[in-house]
C-alpha positions in Angstrom: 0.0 0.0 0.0 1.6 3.5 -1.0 1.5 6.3 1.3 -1.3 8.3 -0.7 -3.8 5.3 0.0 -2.6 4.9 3.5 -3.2 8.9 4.6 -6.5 8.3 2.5 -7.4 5.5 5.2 -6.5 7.5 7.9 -8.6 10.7 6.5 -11.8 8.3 5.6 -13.4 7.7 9.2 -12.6 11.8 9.9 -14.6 13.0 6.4 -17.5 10.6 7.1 -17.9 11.9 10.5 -17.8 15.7 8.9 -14.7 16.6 11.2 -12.3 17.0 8.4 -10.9 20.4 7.2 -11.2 21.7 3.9 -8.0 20.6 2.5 -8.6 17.0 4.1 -12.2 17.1 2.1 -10.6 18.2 -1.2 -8.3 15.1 -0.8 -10.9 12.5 0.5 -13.3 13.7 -2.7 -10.8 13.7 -5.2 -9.6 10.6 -4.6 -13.5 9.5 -4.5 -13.1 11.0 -8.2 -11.1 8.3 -9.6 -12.8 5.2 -9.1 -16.5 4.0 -8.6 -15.3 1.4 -6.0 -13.7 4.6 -3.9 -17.3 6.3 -3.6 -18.7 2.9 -2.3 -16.5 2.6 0.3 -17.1 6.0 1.7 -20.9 5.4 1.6 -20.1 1.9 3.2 -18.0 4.0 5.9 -21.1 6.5 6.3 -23.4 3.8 6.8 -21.4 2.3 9.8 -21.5 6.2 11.4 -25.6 5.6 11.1 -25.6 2.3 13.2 -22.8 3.7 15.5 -25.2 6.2 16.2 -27.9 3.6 17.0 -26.0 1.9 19.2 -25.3 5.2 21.4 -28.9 5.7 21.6 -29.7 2.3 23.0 -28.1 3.5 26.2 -30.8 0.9 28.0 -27.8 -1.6 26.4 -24.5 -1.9 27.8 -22.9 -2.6 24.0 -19.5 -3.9 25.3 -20.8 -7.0 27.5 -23.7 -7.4 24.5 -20.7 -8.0 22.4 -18.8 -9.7 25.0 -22.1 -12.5 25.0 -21.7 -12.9 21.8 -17.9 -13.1 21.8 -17.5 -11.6 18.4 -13.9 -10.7 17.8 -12.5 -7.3 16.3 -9.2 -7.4 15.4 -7.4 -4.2 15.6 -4.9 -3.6 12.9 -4.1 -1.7 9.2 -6.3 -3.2 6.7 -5.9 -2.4 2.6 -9.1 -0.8 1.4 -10.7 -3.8 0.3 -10.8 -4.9 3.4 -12.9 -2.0 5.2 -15.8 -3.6 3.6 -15.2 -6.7 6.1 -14.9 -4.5 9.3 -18.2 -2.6 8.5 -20.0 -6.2 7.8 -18.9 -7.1 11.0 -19.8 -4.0 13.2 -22.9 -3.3 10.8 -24.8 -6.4 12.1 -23.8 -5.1 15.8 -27.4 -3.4 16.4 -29.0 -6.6 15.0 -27.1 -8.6 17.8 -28.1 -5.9 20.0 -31.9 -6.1 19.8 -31.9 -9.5 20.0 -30.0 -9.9 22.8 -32.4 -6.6 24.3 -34.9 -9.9 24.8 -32.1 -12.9 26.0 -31.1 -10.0 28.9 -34.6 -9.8 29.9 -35.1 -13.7 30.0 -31.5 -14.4 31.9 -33.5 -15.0 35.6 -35.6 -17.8 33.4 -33.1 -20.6 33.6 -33.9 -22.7 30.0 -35.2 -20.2 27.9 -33.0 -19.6 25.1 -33.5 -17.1 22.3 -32.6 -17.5 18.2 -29.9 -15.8 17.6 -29.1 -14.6 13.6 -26.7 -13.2 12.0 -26.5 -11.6 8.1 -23.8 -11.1 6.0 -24.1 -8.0 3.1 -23.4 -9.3 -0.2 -19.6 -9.0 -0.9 -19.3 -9.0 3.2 -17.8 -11.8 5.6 -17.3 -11.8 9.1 -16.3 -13.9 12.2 -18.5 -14.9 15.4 -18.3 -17.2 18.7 -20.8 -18.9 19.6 -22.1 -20.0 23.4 -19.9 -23.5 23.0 -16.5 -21.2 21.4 -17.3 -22.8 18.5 -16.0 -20.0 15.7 -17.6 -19.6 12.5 -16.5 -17.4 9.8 -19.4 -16.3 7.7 -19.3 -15.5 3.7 -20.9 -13.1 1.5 -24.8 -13.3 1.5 -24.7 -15.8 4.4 -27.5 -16.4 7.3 -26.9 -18.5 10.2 -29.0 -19.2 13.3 -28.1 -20.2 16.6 -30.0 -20.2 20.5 -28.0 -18.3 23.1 -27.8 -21.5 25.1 -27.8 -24.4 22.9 -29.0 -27.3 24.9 -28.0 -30.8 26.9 -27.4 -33.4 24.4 -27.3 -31.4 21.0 -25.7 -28.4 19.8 -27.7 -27.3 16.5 -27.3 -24.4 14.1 -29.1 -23.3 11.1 -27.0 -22.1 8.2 -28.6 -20.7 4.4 -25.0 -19.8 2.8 -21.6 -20.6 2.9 -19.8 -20.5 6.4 -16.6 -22.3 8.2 -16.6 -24.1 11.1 -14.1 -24.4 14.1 -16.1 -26.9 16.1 -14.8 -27.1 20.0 -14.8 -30.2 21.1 -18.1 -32.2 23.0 -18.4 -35.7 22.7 -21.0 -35.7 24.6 -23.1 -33.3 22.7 -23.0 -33.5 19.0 -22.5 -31.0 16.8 -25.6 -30.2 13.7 -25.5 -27.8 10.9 -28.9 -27.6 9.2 -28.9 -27.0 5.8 -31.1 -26.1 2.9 -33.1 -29.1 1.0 -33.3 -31.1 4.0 -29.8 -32.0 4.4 -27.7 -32.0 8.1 -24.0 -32.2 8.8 -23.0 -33.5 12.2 -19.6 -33.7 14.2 -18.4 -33.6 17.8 -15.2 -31.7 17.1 -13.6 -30.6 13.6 -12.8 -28.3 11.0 -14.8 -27.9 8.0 -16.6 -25.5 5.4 -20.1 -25.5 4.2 -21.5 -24.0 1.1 -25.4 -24.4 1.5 -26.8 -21.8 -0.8 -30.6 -22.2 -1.4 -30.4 -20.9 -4.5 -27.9 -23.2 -6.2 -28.6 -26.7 -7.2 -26.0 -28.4 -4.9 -24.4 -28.1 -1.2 -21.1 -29.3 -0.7 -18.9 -30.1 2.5 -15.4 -30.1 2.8 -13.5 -31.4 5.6 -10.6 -30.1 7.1 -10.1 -31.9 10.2 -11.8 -34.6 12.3 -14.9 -36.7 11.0 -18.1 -35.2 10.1 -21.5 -37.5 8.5 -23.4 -35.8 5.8 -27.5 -36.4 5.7 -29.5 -36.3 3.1 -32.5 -37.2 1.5 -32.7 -40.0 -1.0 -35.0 -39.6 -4.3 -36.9 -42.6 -2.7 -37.7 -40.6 0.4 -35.0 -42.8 2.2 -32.1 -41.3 4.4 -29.0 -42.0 4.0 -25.6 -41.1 5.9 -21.9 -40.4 4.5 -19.0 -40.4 6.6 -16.0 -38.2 5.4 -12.6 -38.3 5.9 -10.1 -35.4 6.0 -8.8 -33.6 2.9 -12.0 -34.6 1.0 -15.1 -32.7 -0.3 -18.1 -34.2 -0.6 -21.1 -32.9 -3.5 -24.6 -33.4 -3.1 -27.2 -32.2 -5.7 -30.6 -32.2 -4.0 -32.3 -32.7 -7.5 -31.2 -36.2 -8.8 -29.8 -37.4 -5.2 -26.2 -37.7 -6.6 -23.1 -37.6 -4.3 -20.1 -37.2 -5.3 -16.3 -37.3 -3.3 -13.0 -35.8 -4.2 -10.0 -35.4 -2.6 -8.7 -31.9 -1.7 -5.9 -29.5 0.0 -9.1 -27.8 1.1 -7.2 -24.4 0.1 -9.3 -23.2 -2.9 -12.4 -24.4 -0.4 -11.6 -22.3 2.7 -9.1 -19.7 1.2 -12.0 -17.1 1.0 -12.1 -16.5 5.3 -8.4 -14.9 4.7 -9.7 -12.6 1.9 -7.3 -14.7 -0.3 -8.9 -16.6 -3.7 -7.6 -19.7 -4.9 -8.5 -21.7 -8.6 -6.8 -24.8 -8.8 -7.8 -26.0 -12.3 -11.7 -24.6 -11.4 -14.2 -24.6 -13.8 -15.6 -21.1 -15.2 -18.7 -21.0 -14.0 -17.5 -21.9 -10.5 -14.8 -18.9 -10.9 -17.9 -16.3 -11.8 -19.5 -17.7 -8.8 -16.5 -17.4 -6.6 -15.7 -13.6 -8.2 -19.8 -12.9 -8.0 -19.8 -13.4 -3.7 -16.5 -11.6 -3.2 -17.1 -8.8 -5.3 -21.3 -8.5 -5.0 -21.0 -8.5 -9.2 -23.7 -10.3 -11.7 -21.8 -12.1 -14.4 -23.5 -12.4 -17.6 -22.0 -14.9 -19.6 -22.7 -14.6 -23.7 -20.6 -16.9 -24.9 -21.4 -20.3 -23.9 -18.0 -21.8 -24.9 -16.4 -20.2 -22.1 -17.7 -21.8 -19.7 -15.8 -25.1 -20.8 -12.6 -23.0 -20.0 -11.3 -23.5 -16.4 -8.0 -21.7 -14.5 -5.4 -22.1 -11.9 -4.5 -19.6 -10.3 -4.5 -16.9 -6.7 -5.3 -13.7 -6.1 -5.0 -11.7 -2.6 -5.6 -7.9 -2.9 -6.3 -7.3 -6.3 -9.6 -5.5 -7.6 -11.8 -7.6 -9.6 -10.5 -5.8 -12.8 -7.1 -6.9 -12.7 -8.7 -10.1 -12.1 -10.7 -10.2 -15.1 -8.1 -8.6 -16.9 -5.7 -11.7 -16.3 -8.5 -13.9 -17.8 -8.8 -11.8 -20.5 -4.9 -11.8 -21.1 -4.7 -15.6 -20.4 -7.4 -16.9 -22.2 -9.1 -14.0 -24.6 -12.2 -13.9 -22.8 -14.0 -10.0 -22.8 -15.7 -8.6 -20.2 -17.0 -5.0 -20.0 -19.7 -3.4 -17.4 -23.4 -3.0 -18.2 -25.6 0.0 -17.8 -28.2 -0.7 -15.1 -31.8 0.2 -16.1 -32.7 0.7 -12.6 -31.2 3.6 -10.5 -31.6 1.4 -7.5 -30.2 -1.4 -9.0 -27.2 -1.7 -6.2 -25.2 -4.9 -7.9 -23.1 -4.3 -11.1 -23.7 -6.4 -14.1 -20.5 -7.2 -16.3 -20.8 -9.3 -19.6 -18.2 -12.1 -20.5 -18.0 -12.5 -23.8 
């Protein structure tokens, strides 16, 4: 990061807040000026002022020991700019914490009663949480996941609709259960794994870090059925035929998106766009249909989704360019591949 972008940082929080002077406005606009993805940011940083302020007028809510229940953990340190987005998801979804836990503090001399607990990620977001058991769950772009505030004696269950990994802390006496969409559970008593459980795409997968986990599902038949999986595999399930499938993986490409970092290790196109579409909150419209027979190996860290594309389009001739949006409140950027 050069020293213009890192003064920039420092200035953002100040010209948001309407403190800065008139030289340190000039600055902050100007450099607004030279890219779209610059004016988000700054409205990103605005909107995290707006539920700041919320949180100071809850004052019925002691906000450090709500955030201590929940045991969600900031880390302090310099971030490059694409990261800010990351540390507004996080403190964003604060007053949603907040209120709910408004009705768990009420409820705390009722010994049993547990209240559902849910957190959001924004699209293009992720964040980190703990949960009662210190279980730690990172949380991708456009994810929900549910939880109680005191999970109970024999199970420990969650409810996840996105893609999310798990550090599970050890229980054997109470087993670990991530509901997913179509019917489908994964249970452990102790592990590392990731889940992507989108209810919008046609399959869920699971891969597995660490430790065992057993995948259920739903036979066409109506039958249940059970698959145990080993470490360094990923296993595929596609609700509409049934079909399973199991391959053997580093797990890197799988988990590399909690460290910001994206991995293709011989991936298909369409799983790329898919990948690109939840880190950058982008629609991919895809003309040529020959493309997606391509597929790439490659990583990519800090770099803006243009350099990105413009590696593909370097590598393997593939176009892009950005479409107009017909609707002024049309908030996610369409780009053709072509």
């Amino acid at each position: 990061m050069t020293d213009t972008y890192i003064n920039i940082e420092e200035l953002l929080p100040t010209y948001c807040e309407g403190l800065a002077t008139a030289e340190e406005a000039r600055r902050v606009e100007e450099w607004m000026e030279l890219d779209e993805a610059n004016r988000k940011m700054v409205k990103q940083i605005q909107m995290l002022n707006m539920a700041a302020d919320t949180l100071h007028v809850m004052q019925c809510v002691d906000s450090d020991k709500a955030f201590q229940k929940v045991k969600t953990k900031i880390v302090k340190k310099r971030i490059f700019w694409w990261q800010w987005s990351q540390r507004v998801a996080a403190i964003l979804f604060l007053p949603l914490l907040v209120t709910t836990l408004l009705i768990g503090l009420g409820n705390e001399k009722q010994p049993g009663i547990a209240q559902i607990l849910e957190v959001k990620t924004n699209p293009g977001m992720t964040t980190s949480l703990v949960l009662p058991d210190s279980t730690v769950v990172y949380l991708n772009s456009e994810s929900v996941l549910r939880y109680p505030s005191v999970f109970g004696k024999d199970s420990r269950e969650v409810e996840l609709a996105g893609e999310a990994y798990f550090d599970v802390t050890s229980d054997k006496e109470k087993r670990f259960v991530v509901n997913t969409p179509h019917q489908s559970q994964i249970e452990v008593y102790g592990t590392s794994f990731n889940v992507e459980a989108y209810g919008t795409d046609n399959h869920i997968s699971t891969t597995l870090v660490e430790g065992k986990v057993g995948f259920l599902f739903k036979e066409k038949n109506g039958g249940s059925q059970k698959i145990v999986l080993s470490p360094m595999h990923k296993l595929v399930y596609k609700p509409l035929s049934g079909e399973t499938q199991i391959y053997q993986t580093n797990c890197e490409s799988e988990t590399a998106w909690k460290k910001g970092t994206i991995i293709f290790n011989n991936t298909p196109m369409n799983e790329v766009l898919n990948i690109l579409s939840k880190r950058f909150n982008v629609e991919f419209v895809v003309r040529n249909k020959h493309l997606e027979e391509y597929s790439f190996t490659s990583s990519f860290t800090t770099q803006r989704l243009e350099r990105i594309l413009e590696f593909f389009k370097r590598s393997s001739r593939i176009h892009w360019r950005y479409l107009d949006s017909d609707e002024e409140t049309d908030k996610q950027q369409r780009i053709e591949i072509y």
